[in-house]
N, C-alpha and C positions, 0 to 999 in steps of 0.2 A: 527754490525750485530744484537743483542739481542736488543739493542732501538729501531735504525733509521726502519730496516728492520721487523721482526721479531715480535715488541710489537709495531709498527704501522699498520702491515698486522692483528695481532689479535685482536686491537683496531677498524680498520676500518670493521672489520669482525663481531664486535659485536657491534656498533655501528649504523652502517648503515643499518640494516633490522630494528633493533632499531624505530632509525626515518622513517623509510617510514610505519612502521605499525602504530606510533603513530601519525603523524602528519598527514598521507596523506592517508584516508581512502577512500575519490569519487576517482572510477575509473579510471578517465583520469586522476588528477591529479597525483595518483601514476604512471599512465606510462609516463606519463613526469618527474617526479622525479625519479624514475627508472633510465632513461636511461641519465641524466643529473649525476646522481648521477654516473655510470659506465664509460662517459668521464673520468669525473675529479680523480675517484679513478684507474679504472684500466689503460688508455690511457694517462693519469698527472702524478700522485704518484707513479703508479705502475713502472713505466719503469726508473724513477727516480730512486726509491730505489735498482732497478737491475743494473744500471748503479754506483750509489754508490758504492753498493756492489761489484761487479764487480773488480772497482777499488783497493777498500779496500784490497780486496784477492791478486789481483796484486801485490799492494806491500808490502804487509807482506810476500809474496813470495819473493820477490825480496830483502827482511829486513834479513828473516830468513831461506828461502831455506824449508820451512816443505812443501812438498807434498801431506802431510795427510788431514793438515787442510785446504788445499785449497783445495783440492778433497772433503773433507765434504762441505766446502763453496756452491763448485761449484751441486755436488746431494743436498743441498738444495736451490738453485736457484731453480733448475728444477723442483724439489716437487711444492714448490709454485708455480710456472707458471701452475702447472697442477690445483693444489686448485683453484689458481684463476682463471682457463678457466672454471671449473666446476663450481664452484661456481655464474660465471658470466652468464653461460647457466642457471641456476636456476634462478636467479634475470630476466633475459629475459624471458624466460615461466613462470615467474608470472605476467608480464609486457603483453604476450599474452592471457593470461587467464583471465585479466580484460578489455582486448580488447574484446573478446568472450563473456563473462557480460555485456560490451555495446552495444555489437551487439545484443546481445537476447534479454535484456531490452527494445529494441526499437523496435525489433520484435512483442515483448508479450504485447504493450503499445496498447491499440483498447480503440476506445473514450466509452464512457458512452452509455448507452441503453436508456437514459432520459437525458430530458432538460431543464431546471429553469429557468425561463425567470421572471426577474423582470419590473413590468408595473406599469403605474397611478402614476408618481409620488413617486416611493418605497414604496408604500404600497399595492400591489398586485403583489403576485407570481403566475406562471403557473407552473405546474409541472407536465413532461407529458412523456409519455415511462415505463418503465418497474420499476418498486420498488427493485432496485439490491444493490448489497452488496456497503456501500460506502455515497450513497446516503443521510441518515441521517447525517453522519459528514458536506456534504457538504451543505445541510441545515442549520445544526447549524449555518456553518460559516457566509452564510448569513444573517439569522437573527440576531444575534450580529454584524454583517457590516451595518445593516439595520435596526432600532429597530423603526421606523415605520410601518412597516410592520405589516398590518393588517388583511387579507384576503390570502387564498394559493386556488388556481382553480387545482383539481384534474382531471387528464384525463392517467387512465390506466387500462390495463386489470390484472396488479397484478404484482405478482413477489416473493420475499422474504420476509415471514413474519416475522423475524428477524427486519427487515428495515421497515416492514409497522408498526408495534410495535413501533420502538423509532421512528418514522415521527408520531405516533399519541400521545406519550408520549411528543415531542416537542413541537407539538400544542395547548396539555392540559396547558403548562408549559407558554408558551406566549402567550395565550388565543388568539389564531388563530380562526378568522371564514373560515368553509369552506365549497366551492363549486365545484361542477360538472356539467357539461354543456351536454357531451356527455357517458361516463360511468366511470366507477370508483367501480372494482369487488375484489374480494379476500384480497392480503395484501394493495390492496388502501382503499378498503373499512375499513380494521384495520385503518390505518391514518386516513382516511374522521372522521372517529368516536370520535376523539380524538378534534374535531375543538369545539370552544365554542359554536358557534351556526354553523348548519348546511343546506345548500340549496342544493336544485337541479333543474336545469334547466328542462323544459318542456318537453322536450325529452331523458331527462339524466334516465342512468340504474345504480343499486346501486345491486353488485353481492356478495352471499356468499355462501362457497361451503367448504365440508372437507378438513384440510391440507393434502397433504404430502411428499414425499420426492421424491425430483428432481435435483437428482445429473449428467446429463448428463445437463440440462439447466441453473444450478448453481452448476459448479461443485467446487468452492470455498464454497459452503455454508455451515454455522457448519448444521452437522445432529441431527435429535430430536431426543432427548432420547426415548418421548412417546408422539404420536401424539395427544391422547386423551386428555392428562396432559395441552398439549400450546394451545387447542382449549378451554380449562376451564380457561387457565391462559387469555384469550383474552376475553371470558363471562365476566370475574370479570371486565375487563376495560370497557365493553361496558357497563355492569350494572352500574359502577360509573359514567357513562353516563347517569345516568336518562331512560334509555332504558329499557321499563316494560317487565318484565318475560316469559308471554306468546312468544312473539317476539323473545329474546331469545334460546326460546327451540324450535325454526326452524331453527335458523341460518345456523348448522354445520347438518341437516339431509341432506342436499344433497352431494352425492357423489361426490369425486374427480374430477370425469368425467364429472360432469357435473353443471350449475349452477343455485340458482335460484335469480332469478331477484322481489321482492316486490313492489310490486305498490307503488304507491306515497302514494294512502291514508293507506295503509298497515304499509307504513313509517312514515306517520305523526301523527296518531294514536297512533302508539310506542313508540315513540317519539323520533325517529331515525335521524329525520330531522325536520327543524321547519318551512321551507317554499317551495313551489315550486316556480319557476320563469319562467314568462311568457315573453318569449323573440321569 
């Protein structure tokens, strides 16, 4: 009773959540482990050991005639059976509650707002849609998959300046030339600025406007402490850009609402960009 029964029930009791937390952390695995694991302990083992037991009590009844002790025997069969129904409903509703994880997970999984298209032989990237949270990682991974890579064609109307920042910080880092063909405004324009050398197509617009905060359009985005603070901290990147002063101190006068677009010789004057292209 105290081995086979008893310190095998509280072995496999502390055990078995044991391993399913340590070993089997993806979702589905666990509810395959789960309920693998509930066969063989409560459906194999379990019925064993009551069957054992059972016997046991039998005949030491039938040895020694005590009533007592098989009446104890017998209220803790039952006890157990009850532990181990409750206990087995618990191991089940965590097995459905990572079911419910993988159903939301796949729910909540919506593609990208932007698309990276590598061309010319891997050294031309297109990168075009919105500057969202993410984005930068998935650049990095490229250009380390890619370290030919020498040119990135911007085409966006903005997004998160978080991500236009470290897309212009990567650019700086692996002397990216960059270009824009049709426009490239806000946190693209943070990135364009970060390329080694910079073009823009003949008809391409190059936008800069005040930040700030757009929590219903990125409602994952960290918010700014001080709006005034990351439009200074973005000045100092474009100034180590060779981008003269006057120029500068227009970038961020236009309001949120609204943008302003520079002429090309506006921009090449500044030194904003180094060529137009006539295409």
């Amino acid at each position: 009773m105290w081995v086979v029964f008893i310190g095998l029930l509280l072995l496999i009791s502390i055990l078995e959540p044991l391993i399913l937390d340590t070993f089997f952390n993806d979702p589905k695995q666990r509810i395959s482990a789960t309920y693998i694991s509930l066969i063989i302990t409560r459906f194999l083992i379990f019925p064993w050991q009551l069957i054992g037991l059972l016997r046991a009590s039998d005949k030491y009844f039938i040895t020694h005639g005590s009533t007592n002790k098989t009446r104890f025997i017998q209220a803790l069969m039952f006890l157990s059976v009850i532990f181990t129904m409750v206990y087995s409903v618990e191991l089940i509703q965590t097995a459905k509650f990572n079911i419910v994880q993988i159903q939301n997970s796949s729910q909540d999984i919506k593609p990208p707002g932007y698309t990276l298209e590598i061309k010319r032989n891997d050294q031309q990237l297109i990168v075009s849609g919105e500057i969202e949270i993410g984005i930068t990682q998935a650049l990095e991974l490229i250009l380390k998959e890619n370290p030919d890579l020498s040119t990135v064609i911007l085409e966006s109307i903005g997004g998160q300046i978080y991500e236009g920042r470290g897309l212009s910080r990567l650019f700086t880092k692996h002397q990216i030339d960059t270009y824009s063909y049709q426009e490239c405004s806000s946190a693209c324009a943070t990135a364009f600025i970060g390329g080694k050398t910079r073009h823009l197509g003949q008809s391409a617009k190059l936008g800069f406007h005040q930040y700030k905060q757009d929590t219903t359009k990125f409602p994952k985005a960290v918010p700014f402490h001080n709006l005034i603070e990351e439009q200074n901290h973005d000045l100092k990147i474009f100034k180590s850009q060779s981008i003269h002063q006057q120029f500068l101190d227009k970038v961020f006068l236009q309001t949120s609402d609204g943008i302003w677009y520079p002429t090309h010789s506006e921009l090449l004057e500044a030194g904003v960009i180094h060529s137009v292209i006539i295409n």
